[in-house]
N, C-alpha and C positions, 0 to 999 in steps of 0.2 A: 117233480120234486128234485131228480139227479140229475135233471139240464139246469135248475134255477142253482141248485149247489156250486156245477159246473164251470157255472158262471160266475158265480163270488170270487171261484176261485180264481179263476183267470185273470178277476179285477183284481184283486188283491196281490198277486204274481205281477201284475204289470205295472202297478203303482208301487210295488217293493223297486220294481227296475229302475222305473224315474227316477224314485229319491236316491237310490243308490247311483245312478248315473250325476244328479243332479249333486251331490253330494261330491261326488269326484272332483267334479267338473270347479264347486269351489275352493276344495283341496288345492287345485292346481294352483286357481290364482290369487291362493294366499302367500303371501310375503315368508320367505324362510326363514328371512330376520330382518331387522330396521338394519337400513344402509348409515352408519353415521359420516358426518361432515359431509355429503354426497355434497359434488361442485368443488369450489374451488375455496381457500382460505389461504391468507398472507399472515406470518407470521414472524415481527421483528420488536425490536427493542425490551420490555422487561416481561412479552409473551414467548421469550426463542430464549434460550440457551443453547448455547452454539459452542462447541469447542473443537479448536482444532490441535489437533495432537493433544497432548494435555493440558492445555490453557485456554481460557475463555477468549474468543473472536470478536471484536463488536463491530457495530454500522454494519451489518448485515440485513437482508432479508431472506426469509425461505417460502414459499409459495407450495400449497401442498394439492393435488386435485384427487377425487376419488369418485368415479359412478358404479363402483359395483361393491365395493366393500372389500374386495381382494386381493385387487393391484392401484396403486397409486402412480403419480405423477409427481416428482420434487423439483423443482426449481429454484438455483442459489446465485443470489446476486449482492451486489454492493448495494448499500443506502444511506442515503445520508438524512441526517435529523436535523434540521435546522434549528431545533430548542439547543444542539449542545453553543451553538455559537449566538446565542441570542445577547448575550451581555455585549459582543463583540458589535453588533451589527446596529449600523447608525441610525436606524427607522424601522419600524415593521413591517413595513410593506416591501422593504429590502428582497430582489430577489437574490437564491442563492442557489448556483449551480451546483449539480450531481459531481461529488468528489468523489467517493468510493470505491475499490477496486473488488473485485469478484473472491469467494471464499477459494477458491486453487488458484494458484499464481498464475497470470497467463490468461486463465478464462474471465471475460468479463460477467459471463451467468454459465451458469454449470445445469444440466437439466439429466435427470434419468430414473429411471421406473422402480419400482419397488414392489414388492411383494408383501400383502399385510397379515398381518394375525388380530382379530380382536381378542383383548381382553377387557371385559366391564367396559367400561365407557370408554373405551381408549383403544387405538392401533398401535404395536409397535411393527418393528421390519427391522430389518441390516442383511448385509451381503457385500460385493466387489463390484465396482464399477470400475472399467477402462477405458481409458480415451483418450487421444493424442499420448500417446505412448505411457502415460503414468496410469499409475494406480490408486483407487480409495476406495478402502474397509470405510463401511459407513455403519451408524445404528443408533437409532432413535425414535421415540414413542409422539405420538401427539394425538390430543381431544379437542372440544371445540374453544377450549380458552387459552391452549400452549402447547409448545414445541420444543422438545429436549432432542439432541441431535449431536453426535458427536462424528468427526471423521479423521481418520489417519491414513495421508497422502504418502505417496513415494514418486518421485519425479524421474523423467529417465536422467540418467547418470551423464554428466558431464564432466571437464576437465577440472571442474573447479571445489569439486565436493572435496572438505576437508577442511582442515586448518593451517590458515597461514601468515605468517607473523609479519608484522609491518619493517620493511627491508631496513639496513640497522644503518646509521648517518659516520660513513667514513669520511674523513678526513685528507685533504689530497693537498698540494702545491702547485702554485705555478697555475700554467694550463688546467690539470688537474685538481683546481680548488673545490671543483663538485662533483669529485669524483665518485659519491654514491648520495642518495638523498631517498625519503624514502616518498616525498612529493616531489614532481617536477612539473615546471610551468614554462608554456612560451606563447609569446604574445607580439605577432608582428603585423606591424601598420604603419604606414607614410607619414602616418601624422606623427611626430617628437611631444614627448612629454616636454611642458615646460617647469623648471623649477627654480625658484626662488629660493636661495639657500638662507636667506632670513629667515624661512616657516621654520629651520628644524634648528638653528643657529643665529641666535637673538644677534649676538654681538657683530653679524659680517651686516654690513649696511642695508636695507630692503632695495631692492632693484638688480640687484648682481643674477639676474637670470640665465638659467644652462638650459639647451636642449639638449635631450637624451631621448636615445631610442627605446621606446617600447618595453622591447624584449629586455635590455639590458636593466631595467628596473624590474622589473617582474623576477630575472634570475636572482637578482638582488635580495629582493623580499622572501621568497622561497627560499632562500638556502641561510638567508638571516632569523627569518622568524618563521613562515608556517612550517619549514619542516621539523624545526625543535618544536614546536607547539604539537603539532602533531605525534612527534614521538615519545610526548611527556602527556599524553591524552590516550593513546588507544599503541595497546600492545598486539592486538590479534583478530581474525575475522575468519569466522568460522560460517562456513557453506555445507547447510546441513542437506538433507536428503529429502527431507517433505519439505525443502524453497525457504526454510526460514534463514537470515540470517541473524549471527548471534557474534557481538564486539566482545572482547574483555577490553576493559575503559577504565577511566582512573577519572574520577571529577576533579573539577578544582578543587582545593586544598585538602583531598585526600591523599593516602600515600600507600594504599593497596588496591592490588586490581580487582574490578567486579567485572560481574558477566551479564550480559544484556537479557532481560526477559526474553520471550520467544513472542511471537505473531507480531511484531512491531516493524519489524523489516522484511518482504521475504523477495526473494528474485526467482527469474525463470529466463532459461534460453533459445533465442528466437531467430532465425535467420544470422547464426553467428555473433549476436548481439545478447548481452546481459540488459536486463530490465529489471530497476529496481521497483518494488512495490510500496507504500508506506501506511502505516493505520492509521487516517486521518483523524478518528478518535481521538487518538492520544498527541496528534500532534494541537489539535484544537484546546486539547487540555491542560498542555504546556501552556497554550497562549492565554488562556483564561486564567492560570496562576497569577500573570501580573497581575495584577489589582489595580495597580498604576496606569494600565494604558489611558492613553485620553481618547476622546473620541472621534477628531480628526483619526488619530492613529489607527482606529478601530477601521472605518471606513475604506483607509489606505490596507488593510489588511485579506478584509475582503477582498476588495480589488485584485488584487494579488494572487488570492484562491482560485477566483474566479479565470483569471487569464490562464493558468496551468493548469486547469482541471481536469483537461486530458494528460496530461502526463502521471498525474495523480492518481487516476482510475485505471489508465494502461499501464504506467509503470516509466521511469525515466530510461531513455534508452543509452547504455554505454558500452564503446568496445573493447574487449580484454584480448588479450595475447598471451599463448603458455609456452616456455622454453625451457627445457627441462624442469629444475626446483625454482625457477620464479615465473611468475605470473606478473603482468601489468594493465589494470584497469585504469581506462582515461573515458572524456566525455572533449568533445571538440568541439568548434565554432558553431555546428549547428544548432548546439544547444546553450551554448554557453554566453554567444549575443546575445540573444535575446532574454538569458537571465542579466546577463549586463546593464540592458537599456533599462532596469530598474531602479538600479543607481543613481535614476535623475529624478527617481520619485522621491518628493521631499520624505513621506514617511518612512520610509528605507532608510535614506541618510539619517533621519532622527535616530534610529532600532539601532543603525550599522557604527555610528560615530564613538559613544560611549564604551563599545570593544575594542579600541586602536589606542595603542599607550597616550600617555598626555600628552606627551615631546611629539608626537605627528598627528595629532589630528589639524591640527591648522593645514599644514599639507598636504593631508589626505584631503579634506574638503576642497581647496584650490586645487587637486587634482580633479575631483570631481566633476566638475564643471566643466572642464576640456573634455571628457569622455564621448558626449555626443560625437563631434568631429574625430576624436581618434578610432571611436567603433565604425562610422560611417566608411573608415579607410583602413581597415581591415584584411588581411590578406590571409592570415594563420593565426588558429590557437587551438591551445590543450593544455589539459591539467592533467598530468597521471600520479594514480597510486602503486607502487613499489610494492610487492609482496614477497615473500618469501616461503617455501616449504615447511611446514611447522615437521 
């Protein structure tokens, strides 16, 4: 009877171990918590709010990945949305190339790890990210239907951070008639403008044609009109410290200065080179105002987008020069040919003619048309802007 006991007992001792083993064994590989968003999600247009510095960023994308629940992976890049230009675009099967530039200046996708916290259905995280010499506070939440994100950049310091006011139009004699300006232009090529003094002066006979050089029209126009246009349009340009830049402007027929939103322009410096950045958002937005374009024009517009698209996503590149309280920012031939050779697109001259007072567009057009051969014989050009130490 005390060995059949003995042996209950034994069974029952060793079936406790089991299930208590057995029991462990599923503890282990139960789940400690549902991983959420595990893998990867993109998140742009009215699923992302995005702000950089204190103002919302658009045509963005952010890319979020996560396999354990604790640390993520973010990825930021440019995107372009082809719905904003769809009124603009002549067919729908239109393709339209990637315009976009990256959320920091400079970077065309920005990538770096995060640290997460769940709450309820949701991750958030924030902390410092470093790379190529600047910095960005970052922080922002996201679940499986959106992404709130905010970042505040600081760029490394260059000669240019500050305010500086557009150089002031002095007045000279003589030799010295352009003796300050606060645009300059030079433009030299073998080939002579040729001009018709009837286009600008009805009354001299048609046919009385002058060749003139180049350059010596261009000084002309510059120091007669864009540099007053200029300096009855933008008082100052300020080079902030997170890449944005910010104008104070005057529009037409106002008569106080305002100050430019922020993330609409921003720059970064590259090999001794400034690269402007632009929001093509907003610049798509401008064009969709017209109401009026036709749809030739519309097509010529594209067009257009399409051949610069990398200057638009990298940034246009220009070189500046600091001498003590002035600075001078120019863009030369290499860039500025081949903004020229558009000149011969009809849709351009349509956009570009209706800007040129009434007394010169006849002559501005007959200039036109010579452009081909005088860019083909080209030797030097540059446009600078004049600044001064605010």
């Amino acid at each position: 009877m005390k060995k059949n006991l003995l042996f209950v007992f034994t069974m029952l001792c060793a079936l406790s171990f089991f299930t208590a083993c057995s029991d462990d064994d599923n503890k282990k590989n139960e789940p400690e918590g549902a991983v959420l968003l595990k893998g990867t999600q993109t998140y742009s247009a009215d699923k992302l709010s995005l702000k950089y510095g204190d103002s919302p960023l658009l045509g963005k994308a952010i890319t979020f990945a996560t396999e354990d629940g604790k640390t993520g992976t973010i990825k930021m890049e440019g995107v372009f949305d082809p719905s904003i230009i769809k009124d603009l675009l002549p067919s729908k099967t239109y393709v339209v190339p990637v315009l976009a530039p990256g959320v920091i200046p400079g970077e065309v996708t920005t990538m770096f790890n995060v640290d997460l916290i769940q709450e309820g259905n949701k991750y958030t995280f924030e902390g410092i990210d470093s790379n190529n010499g600047r910095e960005m506070k970052y922080a922002g939440t996201v679940d499986s239907t959106s992404m709130t994100l905010s970042v505040n950049v600081t760029m490394p310091k260059n000669d240019l951070l500050g305010t500086w006011n557009l150089a002031p139009i002095v007045p000279g004699e003589g030799a010295e008639a352009n003796k300050s300006q606060p645009m300059t232009m030079s433009w030299v090529s073998s080939t002579p403008i040729k001009i018709d003094w009837n286009w600008i002066m009805p009354d001299i006979p048609a046919g009385t044609v002058a060749e003139m050089p180049v350059d010596n029209i261009v000084n002309l126009l510059g120091s007669l009109y864009a540099s007053p246009a200029l300096a009855g349009a933008l008082e100052s340009i300020t080079f902030q410290a997170d890449g944005n830049i910010v104008a104070s402007y005057k529009s037409k027929g106002q008569t106080e200065w305002q100050t430019s939103p922020i993330n609409l322009a921003q720059y970064y410096i590259k090999d001794n080179k400034m690269y402007i950045q632009l929001n093509i958002d907003n610049i798509i937005a401008t064009v969709k105002a017209n109401k009026s374009t036709k749809a030739s024009t519309k097509a010529g517009l594209v067009d257009i987008i399409g051949e610069f698209a990398s200057l638009l996503s990298n940034g246009v590149p220009m070189n500046y020069a600091i001498k003590g309280e002035a600075a001078t920012v120019s863009v030369d031939q290499t860039l500025l040919l081949p903004l020229l050779s558009l000149l011969s697109n009809e849709t351009i001259v349509t956009l570009l003619l209706p800007n040129i007072p009434a007394d010169y567009q006849t002559a501005a057009s007959e200039v036109l048309k010579q452009l081909p051969e005088i860019i083909k014989n080209t030797t030097e050009m540059n446009v600078s802007l004049h600044l001064v130490k605010k």
